[in-house]
C-alpha positions in Angstrom: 30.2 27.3 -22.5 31.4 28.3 -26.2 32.6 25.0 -27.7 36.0 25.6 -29.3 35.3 24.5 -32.5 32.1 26.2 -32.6 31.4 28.6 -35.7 28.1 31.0 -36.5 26.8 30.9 -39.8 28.1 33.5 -41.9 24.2 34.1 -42.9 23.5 34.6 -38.9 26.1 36.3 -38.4 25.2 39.1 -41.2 21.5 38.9 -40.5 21.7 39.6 -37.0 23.5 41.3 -34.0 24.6 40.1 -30.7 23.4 40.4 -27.5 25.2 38.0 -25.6 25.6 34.4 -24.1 23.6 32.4 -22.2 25.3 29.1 -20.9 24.9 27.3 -24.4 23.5 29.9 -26.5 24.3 33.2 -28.0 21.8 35.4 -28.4 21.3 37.6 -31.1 18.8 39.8 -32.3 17.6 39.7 -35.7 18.1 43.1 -37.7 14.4 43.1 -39.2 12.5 46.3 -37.6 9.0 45.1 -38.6 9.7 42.5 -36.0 11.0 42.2 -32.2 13.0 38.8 -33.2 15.7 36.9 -31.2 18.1 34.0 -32.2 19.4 31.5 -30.1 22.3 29.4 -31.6 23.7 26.4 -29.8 27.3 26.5 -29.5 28.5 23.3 -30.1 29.8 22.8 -33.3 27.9 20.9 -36.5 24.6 20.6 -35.6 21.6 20.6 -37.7 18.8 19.2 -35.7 17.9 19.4 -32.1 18.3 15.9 -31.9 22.2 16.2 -32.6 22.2 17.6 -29.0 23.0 15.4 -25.7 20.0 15.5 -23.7 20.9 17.7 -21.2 21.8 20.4 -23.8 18.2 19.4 -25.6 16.7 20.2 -22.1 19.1 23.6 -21.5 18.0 25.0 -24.9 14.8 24.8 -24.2 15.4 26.5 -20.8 17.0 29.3 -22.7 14.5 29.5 -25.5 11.8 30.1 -22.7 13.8 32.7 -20.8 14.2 34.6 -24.1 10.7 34.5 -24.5 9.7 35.6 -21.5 12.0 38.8 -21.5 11.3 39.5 -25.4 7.3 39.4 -24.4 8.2 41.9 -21.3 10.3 44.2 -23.6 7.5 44.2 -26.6 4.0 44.2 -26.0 2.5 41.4 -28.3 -0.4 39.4 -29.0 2.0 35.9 -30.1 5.1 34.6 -29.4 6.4 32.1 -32.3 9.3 30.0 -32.4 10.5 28.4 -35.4 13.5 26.4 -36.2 13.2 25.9 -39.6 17.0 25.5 -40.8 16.2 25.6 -44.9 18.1 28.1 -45.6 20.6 28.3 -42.5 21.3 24.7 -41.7 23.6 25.7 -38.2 20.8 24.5 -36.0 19.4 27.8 -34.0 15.9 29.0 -32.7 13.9 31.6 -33.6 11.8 33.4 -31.2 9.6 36.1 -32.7 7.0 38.5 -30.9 3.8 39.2 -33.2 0.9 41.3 -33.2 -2.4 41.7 -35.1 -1.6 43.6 -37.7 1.9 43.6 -37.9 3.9 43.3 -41.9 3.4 39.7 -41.7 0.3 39.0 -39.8 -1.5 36.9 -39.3 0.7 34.7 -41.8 4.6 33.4 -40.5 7.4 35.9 -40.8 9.4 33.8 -42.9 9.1 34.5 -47.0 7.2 37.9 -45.8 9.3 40.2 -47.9 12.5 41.7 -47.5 13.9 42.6 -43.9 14.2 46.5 -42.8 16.9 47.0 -41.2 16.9 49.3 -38.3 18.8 52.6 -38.2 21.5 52.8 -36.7 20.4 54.5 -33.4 17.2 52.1 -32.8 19.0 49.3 -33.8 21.2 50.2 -30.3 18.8 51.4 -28.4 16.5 48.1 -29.1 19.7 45.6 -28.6 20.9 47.7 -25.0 17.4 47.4 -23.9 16.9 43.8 -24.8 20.9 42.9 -22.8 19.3 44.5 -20.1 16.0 42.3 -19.8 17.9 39.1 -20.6 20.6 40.1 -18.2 23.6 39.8 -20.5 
């Protein structure tokens, strides 16, 4: 359940489009074509670190973060799932969850500081999001 005084990063919020909520995350996929990328974000306001979560919200994110991962991996063929929850930049604590293959822009190095993202037109950008509400179930 959206906490009330829960807000998304502006960053997140520009960088990304939603799919929908889970029972403590919204999910959002990231507007980067070279990569099949999801983003969970907690929403409970003013955390950083997964350790600002209660236990049982530590344990539902990670519930979450696997059922992401197992629909993103049925919706893209790839050879790697990575998850990442870095926060440097975007300190609103939220997980990354990022299909790779061999020889995709970035491989076999991380995603992150891989050059510029490419947006999707438009049209894919609403075909990829429908599809990806559909495997998640949102």
């Amino acid at each position: 359940m959206n906490d009330p005084g829960f807000a998304l990063d502006a960053r997140l919020a520009a960088d990304t489009v939603p799919l929908g909520v889970f029972e403590l995350c919204q999910v959002r996929l990231m507007d980067d074509a070279r990569f099949p990328w999801l983003v969970l974000v907690p929403q409970r306001p003013g955390l950083s670190e997964v350790l600002d979560l209660e236990p049982a919200d530590r344990d539902l994110l990670w519930r979450e973060t696997l059922a992401a991962a197992d629909a993103l991996r049925r919706h893209v063929p790839c050879d790697k799932l990575n998850f990442g929850m870095l926060g440097n930049l975007v300190r609103q604590l939220h997980v990354h969850v990022v299909a790779r293959s061999e020889g995709d822009a970035a491989w076999p190095g991380p995603v992150w500081g891989s050059g510029a993202a490419v947006r999707h037109a438009p049209s894919a950008l609403a075909e990829r999001a429908g599809h990806l509400r559909a495997v998640l179930g949102l």
